[in-house]
C-alpha positions as CSV (number, residue, x, y, z in Angstrom):
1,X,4.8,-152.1,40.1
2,X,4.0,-148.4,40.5
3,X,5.6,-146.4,43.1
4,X,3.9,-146.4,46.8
5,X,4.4,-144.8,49.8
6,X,4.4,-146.7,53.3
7,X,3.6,-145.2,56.6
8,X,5.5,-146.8,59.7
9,X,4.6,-145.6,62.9
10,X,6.9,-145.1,65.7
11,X,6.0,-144.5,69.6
12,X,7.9,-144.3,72.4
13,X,7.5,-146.0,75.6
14,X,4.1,-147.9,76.2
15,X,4.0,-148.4,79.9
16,X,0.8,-151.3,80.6
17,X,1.9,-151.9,83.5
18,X,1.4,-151.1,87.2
19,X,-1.5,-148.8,87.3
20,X,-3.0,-149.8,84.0
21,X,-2.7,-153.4,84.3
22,X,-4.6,-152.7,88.2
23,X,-7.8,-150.9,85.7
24,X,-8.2,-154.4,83.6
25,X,-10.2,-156.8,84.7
26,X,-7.4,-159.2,84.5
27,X,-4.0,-158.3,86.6
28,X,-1.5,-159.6,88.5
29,X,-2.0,-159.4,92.4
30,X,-0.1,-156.4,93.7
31,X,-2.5,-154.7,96.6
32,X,-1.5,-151.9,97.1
33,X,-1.8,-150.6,93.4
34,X,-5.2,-152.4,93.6
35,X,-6.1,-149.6,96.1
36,X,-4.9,-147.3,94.2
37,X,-6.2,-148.3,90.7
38,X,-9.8,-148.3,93.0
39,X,-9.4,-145.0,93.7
40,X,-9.0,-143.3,90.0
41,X,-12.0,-145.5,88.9
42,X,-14.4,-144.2,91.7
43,X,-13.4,-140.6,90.6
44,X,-13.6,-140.5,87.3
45,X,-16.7,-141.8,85.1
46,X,-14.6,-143.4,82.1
47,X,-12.3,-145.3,84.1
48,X,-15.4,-147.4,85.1
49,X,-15.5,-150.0,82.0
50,X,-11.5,-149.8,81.4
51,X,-10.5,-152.4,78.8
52,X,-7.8,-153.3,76.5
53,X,-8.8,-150.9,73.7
54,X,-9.0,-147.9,76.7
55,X,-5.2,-147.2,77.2
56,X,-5.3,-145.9,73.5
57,X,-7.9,-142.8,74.2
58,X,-8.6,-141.4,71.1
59,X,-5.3,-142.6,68.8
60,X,-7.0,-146.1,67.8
61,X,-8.2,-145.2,64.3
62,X,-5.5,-143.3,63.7
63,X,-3.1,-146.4,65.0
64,X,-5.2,-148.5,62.4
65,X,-4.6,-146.8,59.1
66,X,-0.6,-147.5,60.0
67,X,0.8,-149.8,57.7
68,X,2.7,-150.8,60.7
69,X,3.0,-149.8,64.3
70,X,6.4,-150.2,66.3
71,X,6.6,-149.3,70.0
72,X,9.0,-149.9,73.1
73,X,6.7,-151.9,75.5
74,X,7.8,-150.8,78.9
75,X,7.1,-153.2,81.2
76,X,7.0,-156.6,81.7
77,X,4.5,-159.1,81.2
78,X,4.8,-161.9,83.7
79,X,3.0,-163.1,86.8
80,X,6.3,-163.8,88.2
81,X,6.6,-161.6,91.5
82,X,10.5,-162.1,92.4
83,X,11.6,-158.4,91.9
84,X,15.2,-157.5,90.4
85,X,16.9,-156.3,93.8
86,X,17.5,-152.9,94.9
87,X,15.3,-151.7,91.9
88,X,13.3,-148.5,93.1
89,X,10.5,-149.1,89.7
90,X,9.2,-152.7,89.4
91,X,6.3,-152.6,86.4
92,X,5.0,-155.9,85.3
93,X,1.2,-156.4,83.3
94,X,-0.5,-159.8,83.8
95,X,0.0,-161.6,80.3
96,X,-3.8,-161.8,79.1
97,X,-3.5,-157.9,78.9
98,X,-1.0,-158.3,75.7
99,X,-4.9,-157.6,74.5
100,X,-4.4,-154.1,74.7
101,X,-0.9,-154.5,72.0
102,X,-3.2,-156.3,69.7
103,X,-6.2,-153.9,69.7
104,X,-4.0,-151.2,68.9
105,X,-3.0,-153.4,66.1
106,X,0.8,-153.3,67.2
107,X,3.8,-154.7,65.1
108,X,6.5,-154.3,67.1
109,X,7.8,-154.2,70.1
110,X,11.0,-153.3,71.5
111,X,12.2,-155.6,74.9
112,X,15.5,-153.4,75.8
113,X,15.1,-151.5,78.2
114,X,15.0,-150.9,81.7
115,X,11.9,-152.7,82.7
116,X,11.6,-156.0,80.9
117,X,14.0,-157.5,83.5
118,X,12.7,-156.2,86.6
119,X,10.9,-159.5,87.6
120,X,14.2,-161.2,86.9
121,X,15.2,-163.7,84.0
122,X,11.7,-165.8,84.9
123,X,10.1,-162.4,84.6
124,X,11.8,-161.7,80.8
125,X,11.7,-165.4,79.9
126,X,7.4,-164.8,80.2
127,X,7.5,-161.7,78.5
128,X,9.0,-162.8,75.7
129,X,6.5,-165.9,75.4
130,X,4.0,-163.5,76.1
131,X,4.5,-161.5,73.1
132,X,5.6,-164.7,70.4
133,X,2.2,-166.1,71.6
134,X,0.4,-163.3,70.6
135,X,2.5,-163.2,67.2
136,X,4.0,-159.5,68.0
137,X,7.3,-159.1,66.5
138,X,10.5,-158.6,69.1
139,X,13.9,-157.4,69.4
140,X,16.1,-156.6,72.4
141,X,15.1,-159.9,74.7
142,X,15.0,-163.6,74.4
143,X,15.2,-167.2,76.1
144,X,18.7,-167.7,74.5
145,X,22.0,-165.0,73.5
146,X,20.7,-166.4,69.7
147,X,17.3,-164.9,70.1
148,X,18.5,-161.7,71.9
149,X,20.9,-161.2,68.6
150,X,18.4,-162.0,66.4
151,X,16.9,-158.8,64.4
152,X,12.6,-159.3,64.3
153,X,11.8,-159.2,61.2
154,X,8.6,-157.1,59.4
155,X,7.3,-157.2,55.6
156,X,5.8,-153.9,54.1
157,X,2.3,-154.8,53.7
158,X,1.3,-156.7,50.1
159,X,5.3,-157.1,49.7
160,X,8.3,-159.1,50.0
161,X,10.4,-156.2,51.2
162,X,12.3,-157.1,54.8
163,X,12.2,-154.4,58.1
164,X,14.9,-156.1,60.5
165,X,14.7,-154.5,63.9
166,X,17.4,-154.6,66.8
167,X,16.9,-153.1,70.3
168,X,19.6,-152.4,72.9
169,X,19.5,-150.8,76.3
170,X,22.0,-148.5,78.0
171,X,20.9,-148.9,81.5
172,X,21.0,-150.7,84.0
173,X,24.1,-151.4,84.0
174,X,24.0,-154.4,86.4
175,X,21.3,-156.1,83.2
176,X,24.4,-156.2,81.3
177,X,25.2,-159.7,82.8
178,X,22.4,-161.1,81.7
179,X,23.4,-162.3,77.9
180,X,19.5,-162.9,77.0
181,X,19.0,-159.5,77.2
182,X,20.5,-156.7,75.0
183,X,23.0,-154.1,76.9
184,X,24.3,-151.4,74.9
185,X,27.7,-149.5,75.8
186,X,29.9,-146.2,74.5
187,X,32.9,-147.7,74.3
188,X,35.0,-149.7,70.9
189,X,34.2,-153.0,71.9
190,X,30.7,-152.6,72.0
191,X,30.9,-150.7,68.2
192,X,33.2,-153.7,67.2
193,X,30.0,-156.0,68.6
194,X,27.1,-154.1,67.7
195,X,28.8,-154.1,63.5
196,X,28.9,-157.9,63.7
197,X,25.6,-158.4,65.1
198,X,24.1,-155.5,62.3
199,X,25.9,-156.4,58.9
200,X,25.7,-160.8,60.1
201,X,23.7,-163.0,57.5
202,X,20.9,-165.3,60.0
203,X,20.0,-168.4,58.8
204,X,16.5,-167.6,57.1
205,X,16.9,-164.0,57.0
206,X,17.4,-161.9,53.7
207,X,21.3,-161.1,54.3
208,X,20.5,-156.9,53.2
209,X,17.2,-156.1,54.4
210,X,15.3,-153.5,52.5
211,X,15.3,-151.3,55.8
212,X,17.1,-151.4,58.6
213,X,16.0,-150.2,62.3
214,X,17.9,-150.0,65.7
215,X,15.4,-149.4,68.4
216,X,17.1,-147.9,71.3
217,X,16.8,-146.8,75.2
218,X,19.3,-144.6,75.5
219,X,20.2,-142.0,78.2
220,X,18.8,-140.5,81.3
221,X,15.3,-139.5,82.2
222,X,14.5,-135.9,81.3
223,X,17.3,-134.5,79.6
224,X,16.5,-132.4,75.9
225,X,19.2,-132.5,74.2
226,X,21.3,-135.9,73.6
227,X,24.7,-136.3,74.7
228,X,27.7,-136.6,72.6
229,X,28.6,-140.1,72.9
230,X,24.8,-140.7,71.6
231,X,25.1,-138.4,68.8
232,X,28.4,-140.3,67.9
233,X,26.9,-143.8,69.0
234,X,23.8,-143.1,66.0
235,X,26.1,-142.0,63.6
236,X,28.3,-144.8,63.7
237,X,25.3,-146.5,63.1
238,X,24.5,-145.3,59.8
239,X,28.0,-145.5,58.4
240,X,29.5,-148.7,60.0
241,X,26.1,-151.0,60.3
242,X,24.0,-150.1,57.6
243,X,20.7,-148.6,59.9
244,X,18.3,-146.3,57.7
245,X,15.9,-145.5,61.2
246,X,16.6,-144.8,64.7
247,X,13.8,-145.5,67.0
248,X,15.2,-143.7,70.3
249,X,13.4,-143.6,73.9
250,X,14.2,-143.3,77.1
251,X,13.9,-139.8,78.2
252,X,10.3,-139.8,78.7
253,X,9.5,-136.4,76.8
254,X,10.1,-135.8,72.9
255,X,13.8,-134.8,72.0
256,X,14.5,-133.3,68.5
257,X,15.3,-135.5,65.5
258,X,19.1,-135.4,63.4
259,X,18.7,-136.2,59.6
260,X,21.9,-138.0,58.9
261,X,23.3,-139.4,55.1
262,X,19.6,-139.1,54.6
263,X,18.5,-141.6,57.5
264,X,16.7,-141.0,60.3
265,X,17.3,-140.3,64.1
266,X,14.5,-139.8,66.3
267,X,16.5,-139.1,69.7
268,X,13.8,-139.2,71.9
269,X,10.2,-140.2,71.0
270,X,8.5,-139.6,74.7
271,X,6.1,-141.6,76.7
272,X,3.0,-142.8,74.9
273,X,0.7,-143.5,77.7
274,X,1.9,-144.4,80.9
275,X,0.6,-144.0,84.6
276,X,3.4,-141.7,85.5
277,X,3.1,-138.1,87.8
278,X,3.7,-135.2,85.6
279,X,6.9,-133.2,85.9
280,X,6.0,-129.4,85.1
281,X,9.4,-128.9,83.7
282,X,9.1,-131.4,81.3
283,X,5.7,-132.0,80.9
284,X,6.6,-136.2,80.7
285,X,2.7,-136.3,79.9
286,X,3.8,-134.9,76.4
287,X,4.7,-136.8,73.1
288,X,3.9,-137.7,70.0
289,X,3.1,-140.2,67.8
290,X,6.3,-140.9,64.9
291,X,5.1,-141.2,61.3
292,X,7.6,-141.9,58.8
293,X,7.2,-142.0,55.2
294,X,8.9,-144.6,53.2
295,X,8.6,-144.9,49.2
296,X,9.4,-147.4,47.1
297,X,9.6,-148.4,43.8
298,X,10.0,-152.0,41.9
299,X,14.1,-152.9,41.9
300,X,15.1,-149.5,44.0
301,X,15.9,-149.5,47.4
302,X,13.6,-147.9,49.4
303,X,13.8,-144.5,50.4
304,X,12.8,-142.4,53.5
305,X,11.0,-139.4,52.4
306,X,9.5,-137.8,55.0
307,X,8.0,-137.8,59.1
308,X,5.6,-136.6,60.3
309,X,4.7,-135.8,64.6
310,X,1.6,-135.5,65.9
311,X,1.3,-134.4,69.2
312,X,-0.1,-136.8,72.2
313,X,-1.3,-136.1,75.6
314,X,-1.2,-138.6,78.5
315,X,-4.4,-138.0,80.2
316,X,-6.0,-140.2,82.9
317,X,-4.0,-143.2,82.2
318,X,-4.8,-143.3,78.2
319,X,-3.6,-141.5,75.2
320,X,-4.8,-139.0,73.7
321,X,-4.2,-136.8,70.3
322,X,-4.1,-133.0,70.6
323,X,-5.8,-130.8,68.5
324,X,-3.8,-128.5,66.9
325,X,-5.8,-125.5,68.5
326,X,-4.7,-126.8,72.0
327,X,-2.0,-124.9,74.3
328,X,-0.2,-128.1,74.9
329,X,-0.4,-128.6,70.9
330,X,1.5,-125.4,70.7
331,X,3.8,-126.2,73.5
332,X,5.4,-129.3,71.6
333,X,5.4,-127.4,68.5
334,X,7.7,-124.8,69.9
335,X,9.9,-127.2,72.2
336,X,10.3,-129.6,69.2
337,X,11.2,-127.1,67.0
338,X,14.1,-125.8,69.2
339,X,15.4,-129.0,69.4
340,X,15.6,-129.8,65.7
341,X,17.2,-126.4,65.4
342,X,20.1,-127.5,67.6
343,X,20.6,-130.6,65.7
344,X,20.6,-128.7,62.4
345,X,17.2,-129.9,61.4
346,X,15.1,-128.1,59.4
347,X,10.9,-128.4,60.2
348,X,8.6,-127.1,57.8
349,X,7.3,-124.0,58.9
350,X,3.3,-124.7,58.8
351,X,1.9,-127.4,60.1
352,X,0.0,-130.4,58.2
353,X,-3.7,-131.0,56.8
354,X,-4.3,-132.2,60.6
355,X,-1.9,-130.0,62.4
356,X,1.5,-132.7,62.4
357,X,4.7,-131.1,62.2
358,X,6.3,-131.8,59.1
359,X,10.1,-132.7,58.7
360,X,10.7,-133.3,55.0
361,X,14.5,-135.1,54.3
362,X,14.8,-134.2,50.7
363,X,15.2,-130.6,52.2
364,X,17.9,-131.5,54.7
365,X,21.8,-130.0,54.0
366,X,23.1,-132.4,52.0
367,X,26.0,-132.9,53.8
368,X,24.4,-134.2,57.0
């Protein structure tokens, strides 16, 4: 077999719930963002006929010609209404709108994180039905401590070649008691955990995958730089449990990327669409869709040879990708950059055929 080269997209948070799920004609009954939702439809024109390809904007096509797309989904997906208590941000989408996952022809999703559980264990229990019923792929979350441990598992397209994916969650803390659902901690007994969970044979599963992932929500909101125990946290990964990607989110606006041993960290992949207020420091409304380049070729083990960002706006309750003659375009260009800088990364200094930012790892120090 001659050599090929795999795309594998990567996005950050997709938030379908409160909002969103209100604009669909299908949602679950919460009034007072019914109001709301009302509101934004009878002021602007392309609200009007919202439907479960509409969240996307503009990225569809470019979603499409993915050989695989792999997202953290951000809410929950239950009609379960008994809230996790003394929560502050409840998000839940009605089920039927899992529509909008498979019109953006989505792989992958990651259930760890802090919103998955926020309708309590009934809540998660749905969610994770939800998204096996529509035949999405899942990590992070399930009905049993077995399915929660249990990587999802991915085949490159027209191959036999095995993605397993994990997902963990820093926060809440209090989630951490629930065993169905994936809690991640900086301490030796989690590292102890997390390597026997990682390097494990499961009954069915190649025991080496050809590529390994660990999809992770990890640290505060709105914080650029990653903190140490993080840094140390990925980097454990890669040497003690066999991970060649790191799918982080979490922080709601893009964070620079680490190339490590020649893997991958992506710290912080932002918000992909959402329904959230806009905070002028950070510009949350800013990200990027994550494409990474992986080669292969017959009896080698594949390699990652290159990602590629292109920026994405949040505008109006849908997605949206920026031309690269655009001042926000410029502004994540510039931020991300820096970032990368501090991390030691080095970014190609033009930009692509269709203005992505470019961040070749053959060209990385090779000892990082």
């Amino acid at each position: 077999m001659p050599s090929k080269e795999y795309k594998l997209t990567f996005l950050g948070d997709i938030m379908l719930g409160r909002l969103i799920d209100q604009m669909l004609p299908t949602h679950v009954d919460e009034p007072e963002e019914a109001r709301l939702a009302a509101h934004f439809r009878q002021s602007y024109a392309h609200l009007q006929n919202y439907d479960a390809t509409s969240p996307w904007g503009n990225t569809l096509d470019f979603l499409h010609k993915s050989d695989l797309v792999l997202g953290n989904l951000e809410t929950a997906a239950t009609t379960h209404s008994t809230k996790w208590p003394n929560k502050v941000f409840n998000y839940r989408m009605h089920p039927a709108n899992v529509e909008c996952l498979k019109a953006a022809g989505i792989a992958y999703v990651s259930l760890a994180n802090n919103h998955t559980l926020g309708f309590c264990r009934e809540g998660l229990f749905e969610t994770v039905k939800t998204i096996e019923d529509a035949k999405i792929a899942h990590a992070g979350a399930g009905r049993t401590i077995e399915e929660a441990d249990r990587p999802a598992v991915l085949q490159l397209p027209g191959t036999k070649r095995q993605i397993h994916l994990y997902s963990f969650s820093d926060h809440p803390d209090d989630w951490s008691r629930v065993r169905e659902f994936n809690s991640l901690r900086y301490n030796e007994d989690f590292r102890s955990r997390i390597r026997s969970i990682l390097t494990r044979s499961h009954t069915g599963l190649a025991s080496k995958p050809d590529l390994k992932v660990f999809s992770v929500h990890w640290g505060p909101n709105y914080s650029w730089r990653p903190s140490e125990d993080i840094k140390s946290l990925a980097r454990f990964l890669i040497d003690n449990c066999g991970v060649d990607i790191i799918h982080g989110h979490s922080s709601h606006h893009v964070q620079g990327v680490e190339v490590y041993n020649g893997k991958l960290i992506i710290y912080g992949c932002g918000d992909f669409v959402d329904d959230y207020a806009v905070n002028a420091e950070y510009r949350n409304d800013l990200s990027a869709a994550w494409n990474v380049h992986v080669h292969m070729e017959e009896d080698q083990p594949i390699e990652i040879s290159k990602l590629e960002v292109f920026p994405n706006r949040i505008k109006k309750f849908q997605a949206e990708l920026i031309d690269q003659k655009d001042v926000d375009h410029k502004w994540i260009c510039k931020k991300f950059r820096a970032l990368c800088a501090d991390l030691g990364t080095v970014v190609e200094e033009g930009l692509g055929t269709i203005g992505q930012i470019v961040v070749d790892l053959k060209k990385q120090s090779s000892n990082r």
